[in-house]
N, C-alpha and C positions, 0 to 999 in steps of 0.2 A: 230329374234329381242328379246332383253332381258325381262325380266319381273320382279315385284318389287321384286322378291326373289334372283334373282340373283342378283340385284344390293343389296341388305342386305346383302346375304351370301360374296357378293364380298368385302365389307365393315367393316364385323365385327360387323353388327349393328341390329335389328329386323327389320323388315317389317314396323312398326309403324313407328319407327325412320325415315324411307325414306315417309312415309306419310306425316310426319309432317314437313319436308322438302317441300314439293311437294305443298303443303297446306300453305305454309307461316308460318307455327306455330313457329317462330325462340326460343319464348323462354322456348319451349321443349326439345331444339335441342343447345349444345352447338358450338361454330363459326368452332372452327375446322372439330367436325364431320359435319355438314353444308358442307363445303367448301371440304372435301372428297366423300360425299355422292353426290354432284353436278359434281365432279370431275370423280365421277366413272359413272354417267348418261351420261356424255358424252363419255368416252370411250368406255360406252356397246352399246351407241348409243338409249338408253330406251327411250321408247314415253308410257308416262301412259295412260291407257283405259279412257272413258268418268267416272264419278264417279258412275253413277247409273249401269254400267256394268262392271262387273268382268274377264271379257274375256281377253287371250292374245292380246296386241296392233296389231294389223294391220294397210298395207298402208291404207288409205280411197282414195288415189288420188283425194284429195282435199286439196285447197292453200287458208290458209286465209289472208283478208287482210286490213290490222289495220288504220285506218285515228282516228286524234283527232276529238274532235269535231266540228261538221259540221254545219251550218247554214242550215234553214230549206229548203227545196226543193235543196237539194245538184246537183242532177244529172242535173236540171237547170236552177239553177247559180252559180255554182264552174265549172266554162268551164275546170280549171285546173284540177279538181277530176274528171270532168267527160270523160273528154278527155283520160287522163291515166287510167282510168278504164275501159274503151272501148276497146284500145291496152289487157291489162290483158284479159280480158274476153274472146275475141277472139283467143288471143295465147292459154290459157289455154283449152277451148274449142275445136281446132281443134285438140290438145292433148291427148285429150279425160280428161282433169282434171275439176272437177268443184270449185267454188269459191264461200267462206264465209264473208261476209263482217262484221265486227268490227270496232264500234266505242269507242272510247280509252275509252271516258265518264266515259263507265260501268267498267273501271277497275280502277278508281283513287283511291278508299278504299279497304281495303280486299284482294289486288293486289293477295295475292299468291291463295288464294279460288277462287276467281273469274278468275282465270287462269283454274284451276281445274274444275270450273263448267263450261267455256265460250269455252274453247281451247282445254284441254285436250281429245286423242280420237275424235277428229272431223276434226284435219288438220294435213297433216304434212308438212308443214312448213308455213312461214309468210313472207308475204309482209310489209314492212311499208313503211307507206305514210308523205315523212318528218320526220323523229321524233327528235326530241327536244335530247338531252345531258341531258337532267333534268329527261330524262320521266322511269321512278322507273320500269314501267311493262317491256321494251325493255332491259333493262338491266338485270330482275331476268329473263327470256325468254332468251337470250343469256349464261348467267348461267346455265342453265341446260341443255343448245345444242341445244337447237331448229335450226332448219333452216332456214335462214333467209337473206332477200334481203332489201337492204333499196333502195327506190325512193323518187329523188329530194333532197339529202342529201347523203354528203361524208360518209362512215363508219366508225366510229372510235372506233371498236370495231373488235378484231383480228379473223378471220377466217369469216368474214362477206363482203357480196361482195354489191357495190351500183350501181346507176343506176341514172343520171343526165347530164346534161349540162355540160360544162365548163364554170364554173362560173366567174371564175377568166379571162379568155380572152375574155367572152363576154362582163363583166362591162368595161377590160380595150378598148375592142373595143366600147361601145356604148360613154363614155369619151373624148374617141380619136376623135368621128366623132363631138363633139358638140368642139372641139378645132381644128378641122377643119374650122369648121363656126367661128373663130372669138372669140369664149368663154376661159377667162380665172379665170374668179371665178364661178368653178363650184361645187355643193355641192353635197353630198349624201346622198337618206334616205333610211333607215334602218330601223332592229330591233334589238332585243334580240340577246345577244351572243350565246346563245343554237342553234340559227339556223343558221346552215352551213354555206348555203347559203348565206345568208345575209352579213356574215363573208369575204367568198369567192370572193362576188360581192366587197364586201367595197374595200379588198386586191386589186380587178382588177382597180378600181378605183384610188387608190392612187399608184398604180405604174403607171396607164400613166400619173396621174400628175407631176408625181417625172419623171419619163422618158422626159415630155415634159419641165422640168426645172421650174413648176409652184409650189408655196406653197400652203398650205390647212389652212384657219382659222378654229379655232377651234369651231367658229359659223355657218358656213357651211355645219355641219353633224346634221341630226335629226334621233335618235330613238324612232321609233312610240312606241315601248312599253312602255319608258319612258313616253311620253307625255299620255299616259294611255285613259280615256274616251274623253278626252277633244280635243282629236285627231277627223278631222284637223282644228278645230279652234284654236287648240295653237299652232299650225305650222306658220298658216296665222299671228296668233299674233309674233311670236318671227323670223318670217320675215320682217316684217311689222318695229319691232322694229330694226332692224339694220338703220345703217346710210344709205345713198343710195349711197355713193361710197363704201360700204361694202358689200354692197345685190349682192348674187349669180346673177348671170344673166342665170343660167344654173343648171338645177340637175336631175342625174341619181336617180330614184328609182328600189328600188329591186325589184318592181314587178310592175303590171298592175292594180291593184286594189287601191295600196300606191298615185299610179303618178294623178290615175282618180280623187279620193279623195281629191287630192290637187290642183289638177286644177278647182274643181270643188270652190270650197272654196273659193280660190284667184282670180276667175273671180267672185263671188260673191264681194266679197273685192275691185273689181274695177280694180285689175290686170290682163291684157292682155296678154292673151295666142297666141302665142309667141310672141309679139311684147314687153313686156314688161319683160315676162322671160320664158326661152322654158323646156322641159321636154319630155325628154326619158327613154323609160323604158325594161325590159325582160317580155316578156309570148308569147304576140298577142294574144289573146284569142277572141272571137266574138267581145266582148264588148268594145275592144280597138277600134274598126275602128267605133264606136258609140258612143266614147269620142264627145264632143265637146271644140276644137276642134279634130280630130280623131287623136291618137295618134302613135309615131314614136317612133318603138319599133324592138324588138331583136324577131323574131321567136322559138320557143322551138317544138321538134318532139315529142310531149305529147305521140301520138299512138305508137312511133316506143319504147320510155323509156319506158311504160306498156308490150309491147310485151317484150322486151329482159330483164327485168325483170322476167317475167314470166322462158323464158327459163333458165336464169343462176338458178332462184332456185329450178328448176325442177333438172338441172343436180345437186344442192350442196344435193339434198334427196338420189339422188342416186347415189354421190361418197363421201356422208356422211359429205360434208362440207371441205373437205381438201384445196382446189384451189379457196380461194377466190380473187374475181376480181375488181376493180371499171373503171368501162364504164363510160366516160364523149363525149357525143352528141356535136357537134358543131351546130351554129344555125346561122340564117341571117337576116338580117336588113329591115325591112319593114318602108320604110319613108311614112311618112304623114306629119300632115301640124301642129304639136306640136313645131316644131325644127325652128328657123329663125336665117338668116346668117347676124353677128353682121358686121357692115358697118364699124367699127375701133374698135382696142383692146382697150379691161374696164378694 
């Protein structure tokens, strides 16, 4: 494995110069030599030592594995985090690999130093859990070669394999099933563009409405990040405020957390879950079948996407990352009693 001298001598550049790369220091470091010195990290394939130890990089056979920040008691109640991190643990484990756990938190300032003091020398390679298109540390961390799997999220970064659903067939299946029942203003909620997911569901969405010949108002989609704190009382509100031959009778949420929150809300508000408007969703997590009323949702194999993540970035460590892959899981429909079958098209 390389070491910072050889990636200097291979460069043209001192020792310091690749520190202060390594380190975030950009404006030590002019963009070119930057962009060569990252360039040559990854063809030597270099992993820097921890910064308190001067020693040649070795494997640790250890995977870390990065989630944003997390709400307190994560492991139980993020069935979704805790679920996929179970799968991980286990594959890694019978592996003989152990795992570090990272929350992004600590790396939003200072990114390239806190790389250096958090990552460097302690893993080789990373897990990410979701990550955002926005998120600054996934991107300098691919810059330098790291190794790296993403779960619950497409990769859209070259030589990077992920690990997910089918996003885009489950929405257009959970869609299809509520236009099954009768639904033909059906809406969808969302987030943020940064997340894949969200994207991908939306996509599944409007192609079985466009497939089934139905149009989409432009009142009918809600992004929860837009509506910001006020979320879901300003969902209920700007529901509430449509005309009532204009109100959804129907809407896919991107996830099981979004759909609970809304039902929860809107049966506060006096609307009848599902007699008044139904809701399906993707995860199934414990907490779905605890919905009231319990909710009719898309299954996700949380354990089997933690395990085959695990293995694809065990093998990208040790064929250096060439054969990147993206695994998309199919999933299945758990009905309950969220969904009611419209007795004439609205």
């Amino acid at each position: 494995m390389a070491t910072i001298r050889e990636v200097a001598k291979a460069c043209g550049v001192s020792t310091a110069t690749v520190s202060h790369v390594l380190n975030g220091r950009y404006e030590r470091v002019g963009e070119e030599t930057r962009v060569r010195v990252l360039a040559k990290m990854r063809e030597l394939g270099y992993r820097p030592p921890p910064m308190e130890e001067r020693q040649k990089a070795i494997n640790t056979r250890n995977l870390g594995f990065i989630a944003e920040e997390l709400s307190y008691s994560p492991i139980f109640t993020n069935s979704y985090f805790a679920s996929i991190l179970d799968g991980i643990l286990e594959a890694a484990g019978l592996q003989g690999w152990s795992t570090t756990i990272f929350i992004q938190q600590m790396w939003h300032t200072n990114i390239g130093q806190a790389i250096r003091r958090n990552y460097d020398g302690r893993c080789d390679g990373l897990l990410l859990m979701a990550p955002g298109l926005e998120s600054e540390a996934v991107n300098l961390l691919h810059q330098r070669g790291v190794p790296m799997v993403m779960i619950g999220s497409t990769s859209w970064l070259k030589g990077v394999s992920s690990v997910d659903i089918d996003n885009l067939e489950t929405a257009r299946a959970a869609t299809s099933y509520l236009l099954e029942r009768g639904h033909r203003r059906i809406g969808y909620i969302g987030t943020k563009p940064s997340r894949i997911s969200s994207v991908e569901r939306e996509a599944g969405y409007r192609a079985a409405m466009a497939t089934a010949g139905f149009d989409i108002h432009p009142d009918w989609q809600f992004n929860r990040w837009d509506l910001r704190d006020e979320w879901p009382q300003s969902f209920v509100n700007a529901f509430l405020g449509l005309p009532e031959n204009l109100r959804p009778t129907a809407f896919v949420a991107w996830n099981d957390v979004f759909a609970m929150q809304v039902v929860e809300a809107l049966m506060e508000a006096g609307i009848s879950i599902p007699t008044d408007l139904s809701m399906i969703s993707i995860d199934d997590g414990p907490e779905a079948s605890r919905c009231i009323p319990p909710l009719t949702t898309f299954r996700q194999p949380l354990q089997l996407i933690g395990k085959r993540s695990v293995e694809l970035l065990i093998d990208h460590i040790a064929d250096g990352g060439r054969f990147a892959e993206t695994v998309r899981f199919s999933t299945h429909l758990v009905e309950r009693d969220s969904v009611a079958t419209l007795r004439k098209t609205s």
